[in-house]
C-alpha positions in Angstrom: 0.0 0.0 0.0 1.5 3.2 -1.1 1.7 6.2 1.6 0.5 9.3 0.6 3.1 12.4 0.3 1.3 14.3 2.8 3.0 11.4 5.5 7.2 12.8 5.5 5.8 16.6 5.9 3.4 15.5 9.1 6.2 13.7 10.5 8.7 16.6 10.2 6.0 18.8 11.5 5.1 16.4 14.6 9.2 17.2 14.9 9.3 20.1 15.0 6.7 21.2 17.0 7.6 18.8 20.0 11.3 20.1 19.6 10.3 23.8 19.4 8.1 22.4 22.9 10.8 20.9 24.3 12.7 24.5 23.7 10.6 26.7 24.9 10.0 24.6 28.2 13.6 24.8 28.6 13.1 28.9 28.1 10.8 29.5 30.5 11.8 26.7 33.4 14.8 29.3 32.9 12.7 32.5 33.0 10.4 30.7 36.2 13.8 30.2 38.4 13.6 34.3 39.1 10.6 34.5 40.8 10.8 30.8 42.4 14.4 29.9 44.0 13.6 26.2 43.8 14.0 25.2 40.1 12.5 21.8 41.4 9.3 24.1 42.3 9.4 26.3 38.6 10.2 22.8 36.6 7.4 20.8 38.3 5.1 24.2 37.3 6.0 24.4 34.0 5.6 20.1 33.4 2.6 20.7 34.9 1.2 23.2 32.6 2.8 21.6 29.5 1.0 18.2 30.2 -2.6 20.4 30.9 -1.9 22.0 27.7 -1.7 18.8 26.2 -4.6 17.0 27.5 -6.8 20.1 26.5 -5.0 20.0 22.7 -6.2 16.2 22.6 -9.7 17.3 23.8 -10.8 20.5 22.0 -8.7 17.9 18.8 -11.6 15.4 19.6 -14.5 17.8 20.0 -13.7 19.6 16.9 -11.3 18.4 14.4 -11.1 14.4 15.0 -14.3 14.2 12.2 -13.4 16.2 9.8 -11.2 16.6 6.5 -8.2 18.2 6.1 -6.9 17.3 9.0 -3.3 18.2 7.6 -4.5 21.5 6.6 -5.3 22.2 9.7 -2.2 21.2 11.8 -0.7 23.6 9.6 -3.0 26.9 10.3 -2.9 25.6 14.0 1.5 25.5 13.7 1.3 28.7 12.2 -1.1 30.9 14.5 1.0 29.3 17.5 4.2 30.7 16.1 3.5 34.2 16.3 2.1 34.3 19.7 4.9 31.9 21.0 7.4 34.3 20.1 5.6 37.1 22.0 5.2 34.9 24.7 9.1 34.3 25.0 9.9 38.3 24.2 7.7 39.1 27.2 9.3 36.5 29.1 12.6 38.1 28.5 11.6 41.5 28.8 9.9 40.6 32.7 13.4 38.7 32.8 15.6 41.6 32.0 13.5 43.9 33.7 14.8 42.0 37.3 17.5 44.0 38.3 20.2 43.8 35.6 19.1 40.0 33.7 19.1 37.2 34.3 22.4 35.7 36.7 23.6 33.0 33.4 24.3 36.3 31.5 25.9 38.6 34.1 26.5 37.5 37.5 25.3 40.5 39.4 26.6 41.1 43.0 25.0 43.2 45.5 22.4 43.2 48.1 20.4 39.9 47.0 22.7 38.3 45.2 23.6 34.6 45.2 26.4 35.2 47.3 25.6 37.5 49.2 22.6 34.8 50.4 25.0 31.9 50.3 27.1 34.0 53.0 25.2 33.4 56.2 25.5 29.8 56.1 29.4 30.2 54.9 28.9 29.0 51.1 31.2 31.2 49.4 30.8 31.2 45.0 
């Protein structure tokens, strides 16, 4: 039986898309670590709202999409629409980022009143 040619572009989309996921999870488990010191805490939030995201992707698919045609077509326009907002997502993730008193530390380490090793004195940790 002979595949149609729609098959190698849905698989490089599926692809792409979970890398691109994967990426941006990556980005804002980063972004998270500012306003939560435990990066077990900002991880286990960010998993968390990646798997609800996913579960209500395979839903509203169901409801909506799972009966009709151009299924393919539609992966597309979805892909596409996500894109933009994505990026704006990540830009206003960086911007809140930046915004924190001089960046983020894995750019500049900052010093001062706050910082990591200031903290880390007390209990005799030195950086």
């Amino acid at each position: 039986m002979r595949r149609p040619a729609v098959a190698p572009l849905l698989l490089l989309a599926a692809f792409v898309s979970g890398f691109a996921t994967m990426a941006v999870e990556v980005l804002w488990v980063r972004y998270l670590a500012f306003s939560v010191p435990n990066t077990q805490y900002s991880f286990t939030g960010i998993l968390g709202v990646l798997l609800l995201a996913f579960a209500l992707g395979s839903l509203l698919y169901n409801v909506f999409l799972a009966h009709r045609d151009g299924q393919a077509f539609m992966l597309g326009v979805i892909e596409m629409a996500l894109a933009p907002v994505t990026l704006l997502a990540l830009m206003l993730g960086a911007w809140a980022v930046m915004g924190n008193e001089g960046g983020p530390s894995y750019l500049a380490p900052r010093s001062g009143p706050g910082s990591s090793a200031q903290r880390a004195a007390p209990w005799g940790l030195r950086s």
